[in-house]
C-alpha positions as CSV (number, residue, x, y, z in Angstrom):
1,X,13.8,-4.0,-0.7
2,X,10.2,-3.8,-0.6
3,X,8.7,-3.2,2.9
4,X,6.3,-6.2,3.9
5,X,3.3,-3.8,5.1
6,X,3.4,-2.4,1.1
7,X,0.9,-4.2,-1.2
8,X,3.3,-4.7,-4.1
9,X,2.5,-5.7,-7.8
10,X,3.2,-9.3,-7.5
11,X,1.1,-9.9,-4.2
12,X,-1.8,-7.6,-6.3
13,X,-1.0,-10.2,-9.1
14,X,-1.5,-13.4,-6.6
15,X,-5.1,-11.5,-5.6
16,X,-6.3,-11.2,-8.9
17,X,-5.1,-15.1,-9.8
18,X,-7.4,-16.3,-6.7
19,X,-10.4,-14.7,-7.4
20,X,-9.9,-15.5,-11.1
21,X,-9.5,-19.5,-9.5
22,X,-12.4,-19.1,-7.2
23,X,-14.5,-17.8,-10.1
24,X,-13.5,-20.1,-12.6
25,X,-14.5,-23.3,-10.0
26,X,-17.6,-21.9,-9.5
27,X,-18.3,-21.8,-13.4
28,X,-17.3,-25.5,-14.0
29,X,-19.3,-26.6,-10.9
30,X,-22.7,-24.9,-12.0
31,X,-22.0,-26.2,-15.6
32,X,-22.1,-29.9,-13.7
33,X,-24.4,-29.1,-11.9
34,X,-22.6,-29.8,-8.6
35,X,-22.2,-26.3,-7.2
36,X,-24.3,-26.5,-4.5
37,X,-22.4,-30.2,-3.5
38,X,-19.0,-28.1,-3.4
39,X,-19.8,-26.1,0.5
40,X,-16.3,-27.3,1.6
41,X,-13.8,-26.4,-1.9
42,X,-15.7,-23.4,-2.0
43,X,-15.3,-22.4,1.9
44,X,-11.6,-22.9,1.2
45,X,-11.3,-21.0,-1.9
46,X,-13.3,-17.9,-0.5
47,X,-11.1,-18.0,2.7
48,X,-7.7,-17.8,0.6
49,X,-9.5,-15.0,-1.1
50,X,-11.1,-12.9,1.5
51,X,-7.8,-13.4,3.6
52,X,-5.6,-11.9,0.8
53,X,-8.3,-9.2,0.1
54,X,-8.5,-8.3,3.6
55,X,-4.7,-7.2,3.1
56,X,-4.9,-5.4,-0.1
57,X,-7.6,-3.0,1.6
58,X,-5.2,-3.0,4.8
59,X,-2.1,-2.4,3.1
60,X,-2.7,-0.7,0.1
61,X,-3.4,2.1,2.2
62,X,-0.6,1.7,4.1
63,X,2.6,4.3,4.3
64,X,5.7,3.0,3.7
65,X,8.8,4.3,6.5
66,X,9.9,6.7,3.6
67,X,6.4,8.1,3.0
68,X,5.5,8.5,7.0
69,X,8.8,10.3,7.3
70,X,8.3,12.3,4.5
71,X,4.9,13.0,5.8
72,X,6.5,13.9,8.8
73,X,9.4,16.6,8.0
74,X,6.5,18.4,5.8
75,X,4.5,18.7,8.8
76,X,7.2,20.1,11.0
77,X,7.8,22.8,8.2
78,X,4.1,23.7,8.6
79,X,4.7,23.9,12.1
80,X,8.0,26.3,12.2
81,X,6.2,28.6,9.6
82,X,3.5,28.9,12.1
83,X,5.6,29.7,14.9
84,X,7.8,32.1,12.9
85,X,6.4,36.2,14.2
86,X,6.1,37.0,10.1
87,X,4.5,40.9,9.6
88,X,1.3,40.7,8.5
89,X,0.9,41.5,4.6
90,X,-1.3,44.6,5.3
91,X,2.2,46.2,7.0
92,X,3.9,46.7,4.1
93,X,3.8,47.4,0.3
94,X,5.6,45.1,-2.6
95,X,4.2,47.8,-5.1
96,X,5.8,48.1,-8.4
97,X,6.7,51.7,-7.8
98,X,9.7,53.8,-8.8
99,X,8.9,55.5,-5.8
100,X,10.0,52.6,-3.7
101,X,13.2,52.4,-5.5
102,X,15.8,54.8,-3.8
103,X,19.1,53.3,-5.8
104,X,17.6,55.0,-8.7
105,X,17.4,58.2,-8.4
């Protein structure tokens, strides 16, 4: 089930379609030469368009519950390995020695 703040495909679909409309009137009213008669349609049109715009740039952004949370148990990792009292790599050697290797002598 899709989460309403989540810009889907089809509501990307229904943006494209309105500025294609809005577009496509303003062609055929400067063709007839009434485009500057048309302050009203036009007014309309933009407002269905900036309106759905407005929440593509909101919501296309947004994080979905899954995301935050995901978001969220990656930062608490971060966190415990933070807090954890690790040595600090300069205290020991990984070398590749045989040296270091008392099971085979």
């Amino acid at each position: 089930m899709p989460h309403e703040q989540v810009y889907d495909d089809e509501r990307a679909k229904r943006l494209l379609g309105l500025l294609k409309v809005l577009a496509a009137r303003i062609k055929a009213l400067e063709a007839h030469g009434d485009l500057a008669n048309a302050g009203p349609e036009l007014i309309k049109l933009m407002g269905d368009a900036r309106s759905e715009l407005f929440h593509y740039e909101v919501r296309r952004t947004y994080d979905s519950p899954e995301l935050m949370e995901s978001r969220r148990i990656v930062e608490q990792a971060k966190k415990s390995i933070d807090q954890l009292d690790l040595p600090d790599s300069n205290e020991f050697e990984l070398g590749d020695s045989e040296e270091n290797d008392p099971w085979l002598e």
